[in-house]
C-alpha positions as CSV (number, residue, x, y, z in Angstrom):
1,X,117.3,101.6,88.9
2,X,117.9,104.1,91.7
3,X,114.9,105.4,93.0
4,X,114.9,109.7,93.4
5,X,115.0,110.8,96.9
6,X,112.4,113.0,97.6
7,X,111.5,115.9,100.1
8,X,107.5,116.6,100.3
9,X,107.6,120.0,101.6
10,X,103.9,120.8,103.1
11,X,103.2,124.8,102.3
12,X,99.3,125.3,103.2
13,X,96.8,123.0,104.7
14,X,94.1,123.6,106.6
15,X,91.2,121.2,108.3
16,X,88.4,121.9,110.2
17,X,86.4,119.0,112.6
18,X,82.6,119.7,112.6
19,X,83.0,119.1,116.6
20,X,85.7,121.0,118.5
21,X,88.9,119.0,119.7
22,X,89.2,119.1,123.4
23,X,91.3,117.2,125.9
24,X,90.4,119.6,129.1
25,X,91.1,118.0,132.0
26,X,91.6,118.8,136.1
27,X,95.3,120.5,136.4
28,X,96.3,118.6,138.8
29,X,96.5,115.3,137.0
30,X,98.1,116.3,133.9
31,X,100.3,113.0,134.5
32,X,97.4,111.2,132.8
33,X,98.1,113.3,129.6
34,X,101.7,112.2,129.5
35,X,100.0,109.2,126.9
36,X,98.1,112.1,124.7
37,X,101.7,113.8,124.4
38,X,103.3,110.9,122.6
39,X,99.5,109.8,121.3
40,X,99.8,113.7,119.5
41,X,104.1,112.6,118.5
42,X,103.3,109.9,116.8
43,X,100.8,111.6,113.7
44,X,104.6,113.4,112.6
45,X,106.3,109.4,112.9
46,X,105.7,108.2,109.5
47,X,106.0,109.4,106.2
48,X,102.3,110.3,105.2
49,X,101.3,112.8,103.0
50,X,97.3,112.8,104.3
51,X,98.6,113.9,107.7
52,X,101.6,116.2,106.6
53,X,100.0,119.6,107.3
54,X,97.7,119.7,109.9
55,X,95.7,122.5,111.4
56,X,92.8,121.5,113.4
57,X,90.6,124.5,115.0
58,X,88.6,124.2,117.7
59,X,85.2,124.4,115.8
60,X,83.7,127.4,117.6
61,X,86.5,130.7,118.1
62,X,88.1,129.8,115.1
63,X,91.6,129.7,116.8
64,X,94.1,126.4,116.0
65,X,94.2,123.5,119.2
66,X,96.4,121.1,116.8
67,X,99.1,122.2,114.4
68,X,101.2,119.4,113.1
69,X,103.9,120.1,110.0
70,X,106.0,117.2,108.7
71,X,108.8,116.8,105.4
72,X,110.9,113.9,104.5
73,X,111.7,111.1,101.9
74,X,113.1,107.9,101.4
75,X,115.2,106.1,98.5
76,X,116.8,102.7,97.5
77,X,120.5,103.2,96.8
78,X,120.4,101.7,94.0
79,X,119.4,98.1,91.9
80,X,122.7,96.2,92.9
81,X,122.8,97.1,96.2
82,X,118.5,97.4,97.3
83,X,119.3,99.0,100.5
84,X,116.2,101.6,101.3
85,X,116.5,104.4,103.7
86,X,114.7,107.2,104.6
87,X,114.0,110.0,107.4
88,X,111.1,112.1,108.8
89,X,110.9,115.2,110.8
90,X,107.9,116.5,112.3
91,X,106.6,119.5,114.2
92,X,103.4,119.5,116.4
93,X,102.2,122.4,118.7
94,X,99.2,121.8,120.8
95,X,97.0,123.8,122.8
96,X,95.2,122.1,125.7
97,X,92.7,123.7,128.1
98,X,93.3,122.5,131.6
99,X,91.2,123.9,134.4
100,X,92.5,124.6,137.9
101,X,89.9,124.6,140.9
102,X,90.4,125.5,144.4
103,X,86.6,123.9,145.2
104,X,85.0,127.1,145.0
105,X,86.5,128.8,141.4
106,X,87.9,127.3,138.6
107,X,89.6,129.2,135.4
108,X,91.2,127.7,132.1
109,X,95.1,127.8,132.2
110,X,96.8,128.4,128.8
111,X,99.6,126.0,127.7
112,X,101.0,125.2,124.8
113,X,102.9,122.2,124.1
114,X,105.7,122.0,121.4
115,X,106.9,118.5,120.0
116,X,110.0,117.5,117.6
117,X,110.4,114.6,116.3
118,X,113.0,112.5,114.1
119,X,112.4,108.5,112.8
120,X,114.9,106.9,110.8
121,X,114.5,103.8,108.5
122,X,116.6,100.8,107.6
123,X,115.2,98.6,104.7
124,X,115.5,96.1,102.3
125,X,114.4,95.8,98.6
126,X,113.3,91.6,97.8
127,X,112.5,91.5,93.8
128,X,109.0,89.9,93.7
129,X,108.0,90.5,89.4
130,X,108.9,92.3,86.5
131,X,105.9,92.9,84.2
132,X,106.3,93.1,80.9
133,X,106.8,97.0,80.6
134,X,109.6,97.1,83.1
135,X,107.7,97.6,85.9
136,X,109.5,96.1,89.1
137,X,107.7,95.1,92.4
138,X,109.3,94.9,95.4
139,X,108.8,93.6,99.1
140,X,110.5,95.9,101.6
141,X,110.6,95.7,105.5
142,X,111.5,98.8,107.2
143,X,113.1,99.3,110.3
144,X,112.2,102.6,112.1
145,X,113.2,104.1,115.0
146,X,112.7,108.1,116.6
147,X,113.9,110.4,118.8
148,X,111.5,113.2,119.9
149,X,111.1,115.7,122.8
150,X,107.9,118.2,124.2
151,X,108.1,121.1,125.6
152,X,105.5,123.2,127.4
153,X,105.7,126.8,127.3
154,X,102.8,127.6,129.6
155,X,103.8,130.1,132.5
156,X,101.2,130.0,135.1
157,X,102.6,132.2,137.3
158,X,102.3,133.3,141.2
159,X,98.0,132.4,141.5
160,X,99.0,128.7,140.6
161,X,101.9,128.8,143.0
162,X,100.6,129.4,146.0
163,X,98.1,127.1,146.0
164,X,100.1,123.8,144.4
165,X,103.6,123.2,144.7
166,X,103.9,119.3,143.2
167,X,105.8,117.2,140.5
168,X,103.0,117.9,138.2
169,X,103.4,121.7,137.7
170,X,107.0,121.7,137.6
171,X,105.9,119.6,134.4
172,X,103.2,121.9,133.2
173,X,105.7,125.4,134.1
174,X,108.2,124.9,131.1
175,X,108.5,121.4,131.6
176,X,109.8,119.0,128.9
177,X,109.4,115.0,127.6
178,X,111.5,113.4,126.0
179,X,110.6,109.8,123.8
180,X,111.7,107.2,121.6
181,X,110.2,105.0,119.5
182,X,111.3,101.3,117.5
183,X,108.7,99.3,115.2
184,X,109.0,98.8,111.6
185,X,107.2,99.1,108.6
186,X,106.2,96.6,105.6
187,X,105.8,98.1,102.0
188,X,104.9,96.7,98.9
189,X,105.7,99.0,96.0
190,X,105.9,99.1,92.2
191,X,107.0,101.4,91.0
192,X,107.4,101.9,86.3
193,X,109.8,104.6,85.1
194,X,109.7,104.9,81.3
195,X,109.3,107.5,78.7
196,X,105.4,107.4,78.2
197,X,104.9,107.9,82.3
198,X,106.0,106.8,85.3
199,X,103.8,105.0,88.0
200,X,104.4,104.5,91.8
201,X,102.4,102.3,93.9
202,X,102.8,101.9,97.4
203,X,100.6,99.8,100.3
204,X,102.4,100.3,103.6
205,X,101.8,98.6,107.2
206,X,103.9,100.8,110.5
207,X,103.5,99.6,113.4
208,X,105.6,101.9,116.5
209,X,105.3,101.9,120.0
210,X,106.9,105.1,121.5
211,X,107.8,106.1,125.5
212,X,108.6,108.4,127.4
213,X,112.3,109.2,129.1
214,X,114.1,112.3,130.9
215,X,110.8,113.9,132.0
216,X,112.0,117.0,134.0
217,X,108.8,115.5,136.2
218,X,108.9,112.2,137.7
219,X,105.2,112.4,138.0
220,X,105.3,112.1,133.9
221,X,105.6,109.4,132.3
222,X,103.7,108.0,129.1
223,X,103.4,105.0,126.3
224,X,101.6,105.6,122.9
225,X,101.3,103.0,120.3
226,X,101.2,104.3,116.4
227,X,99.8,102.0,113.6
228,X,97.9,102.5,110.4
229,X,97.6,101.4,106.9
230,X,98.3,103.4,103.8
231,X,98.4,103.4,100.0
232,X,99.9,105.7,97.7
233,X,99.4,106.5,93.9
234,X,101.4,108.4,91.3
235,X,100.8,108.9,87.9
236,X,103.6,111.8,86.1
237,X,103.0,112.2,82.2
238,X,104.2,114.8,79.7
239,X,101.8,117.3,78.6
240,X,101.3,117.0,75.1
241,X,104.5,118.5,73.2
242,X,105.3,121.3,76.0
243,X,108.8,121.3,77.3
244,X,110.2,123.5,79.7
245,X,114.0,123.5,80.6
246,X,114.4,121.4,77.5
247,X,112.6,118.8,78.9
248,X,109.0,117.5,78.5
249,X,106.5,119.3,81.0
250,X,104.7,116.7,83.5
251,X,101.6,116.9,84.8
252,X,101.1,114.8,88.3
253,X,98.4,112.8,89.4
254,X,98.2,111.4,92.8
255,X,96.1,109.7,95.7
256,X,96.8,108.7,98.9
257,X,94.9,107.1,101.6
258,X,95.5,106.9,105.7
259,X,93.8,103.9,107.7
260,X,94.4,104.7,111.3
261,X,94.5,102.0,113.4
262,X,94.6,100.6,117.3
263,X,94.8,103.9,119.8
264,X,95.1,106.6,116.9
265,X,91.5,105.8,115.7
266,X,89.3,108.1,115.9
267,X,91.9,110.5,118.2
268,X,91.5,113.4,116.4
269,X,87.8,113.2,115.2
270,X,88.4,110.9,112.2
271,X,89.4,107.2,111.5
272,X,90.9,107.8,108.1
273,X,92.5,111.0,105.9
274,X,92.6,111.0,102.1
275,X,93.9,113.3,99.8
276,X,93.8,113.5,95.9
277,X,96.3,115.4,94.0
278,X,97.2,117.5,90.5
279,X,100.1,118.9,89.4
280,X,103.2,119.4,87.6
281,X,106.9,118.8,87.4
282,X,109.9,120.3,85.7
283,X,112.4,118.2,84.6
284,X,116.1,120.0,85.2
285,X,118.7,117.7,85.3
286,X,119.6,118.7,82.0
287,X,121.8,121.6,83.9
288,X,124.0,121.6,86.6
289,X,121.8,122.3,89.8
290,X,121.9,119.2,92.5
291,X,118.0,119.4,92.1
292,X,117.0,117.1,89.1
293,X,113.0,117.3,89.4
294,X,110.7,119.8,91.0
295,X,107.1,118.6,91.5
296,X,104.1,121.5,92.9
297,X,101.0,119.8,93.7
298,X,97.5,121.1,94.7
299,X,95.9,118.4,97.1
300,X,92.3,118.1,98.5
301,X,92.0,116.3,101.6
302,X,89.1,114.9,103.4
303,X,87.7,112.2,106.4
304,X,85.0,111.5,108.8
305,X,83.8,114.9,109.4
306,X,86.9,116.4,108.3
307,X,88.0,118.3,105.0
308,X,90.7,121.1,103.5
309,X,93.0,121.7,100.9
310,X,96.7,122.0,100.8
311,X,99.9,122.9,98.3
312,X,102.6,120.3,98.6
313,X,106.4,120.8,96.8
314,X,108.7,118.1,96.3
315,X,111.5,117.5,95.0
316,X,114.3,115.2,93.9
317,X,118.2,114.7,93.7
């Protein structure tokens, strides 16, 4: 049985920490934050629909420190030949305060930083059971890998200038930093495709450590490690006798949960995101469009002082 390949498109989400986010620091050290670039890279690594959309404010003016976007998907080729791939790209713009002094005044210097990111993975499906409804479960290690690169946009201008002229502002002045990242992944999932419904059940281990290269500053340089612990459910059923398309309307239920793990704990003002899910799904594959299921779920998410809501769209070939 192939297994659909997916894109989960994040629309809206927004979250809100009941204390602020804030990583304001003394400019002239902003080498030290070359670890909180790639520690911010590495929520877009893996696939995860809890951290898909983020928006974090900073608690008190309302205005967005962390934006992080993400869309991707993953599929086994097919049931002879159980090789599993599957690709992430992620977005992230940050807005650190960092505060220059001369010993007498300080002010806050806007930046912005702007990360991209791309992880690739290389699997293998190994047959573990067949129930007695058809559903299959299956061991599958993961090879990742990513490619990813930050940008800061700030312009400080002539008042920084004059007083510093160092490594560390030509990083902060439009500077950029690029990373990569290897580690892997192990996933158990079972996954039941019949006419009544289809279930998907997934318990995934990643585990990446991600570091810095080509830093137009030599003062820069950083190492992040990403690990957590998720599980994912799916319930799709027809609605009673609706069809749409001329095939049975689905309704989607779904649940996922984020354990983070080692340095990402408690980074962003939470340990853990989860998010429940309802839906639906049309069923076109019935005509000749490339698209063969279209799935528009409503998700609530929530964590250690943190909640909001998003709209997810998926689809599959």
């Amino acid at each position: 049985m192939t297994v659909p390949y997916s894109y989960a498109l994040p629309i809206i989400a927004a979250l809100s920490l009941a204390s602020p986010v804030s990583y304001a620091v003394d400019a002239s050290r902003p080498k030290k934050h070359a670890d909180a670039v790639l520690a911010l890279m590495s929520y877009t690594v893996w696939p995860d629909i809890t951290a898909s959309d983020l928006n974090i404010d900073s608690g008190t003016s309302g205005t967005q420190e962390l934006s992080i976007t993400q869309f991707g998907g993953g599929a086994t080729i097919s049931k002879e030949v159980p090789l599993y791939l599957e690709g992430t790209m992620g977005y992230s713009r940050y807005d650190p305060q960092f505060v220059l002094s001369d010993g007498t005044q300080s002010r806050k210097i806007p930046t912005k930083w702007n990360s991209l990111t791309a992880t690739g993975g290389v699997g293998w499906d190994f047959h573990v059971y067949t129930d007695r409804w058809g559903g299959n479960l299956v061991l599958r290690p993961i090879f990742n890998f990513m490619l990813g690169t930050m940008a800061s946009d700030l312009r400080i201008g002539t008042y920084v200038f004059k007083r510093r002229t160092n490594k560390d502002f030509d990083f902060l002045n439009g500077g950029r930093l690029n990373a990569y990242g290897l580690g892997g992944s192990l996933m158990l999932d079972y996954e039941l495709f019949s006419k009544p419904q289809d279930i998907d059940i997934e318990l995934r281990y990643s585990d990446m450590t991600l570091r810095s290269f080509g830093s137009t500053s030599e003062a820069v340089r950083g190492e992040a490690n990403t690990q957590n612990l998720g599980v994912y459910l799916r319930r799709r059923a027809p609605v009673s006798d609706w069809t749409l398309l001329n095939k049975p309307l689905r309704y989607v239920l779904e649940g996922a949960h984020t354990e983070y793990l080692g340095e990402q704990r408690g980074q962003l003002g939470f340990n853990s995101l989860t998010s429940m899910g309802l839906g639906f799904e049309l069923d076109s594959s019935d005509y000749d469009v490339f698209i063969t299921r279209t799935r528009l779920v409503a998700r609530y998410m929530f964590g250690n002082n943190t909640n909001g809501y998003g709209l997810g769209l998926a689809m599959s070939f």
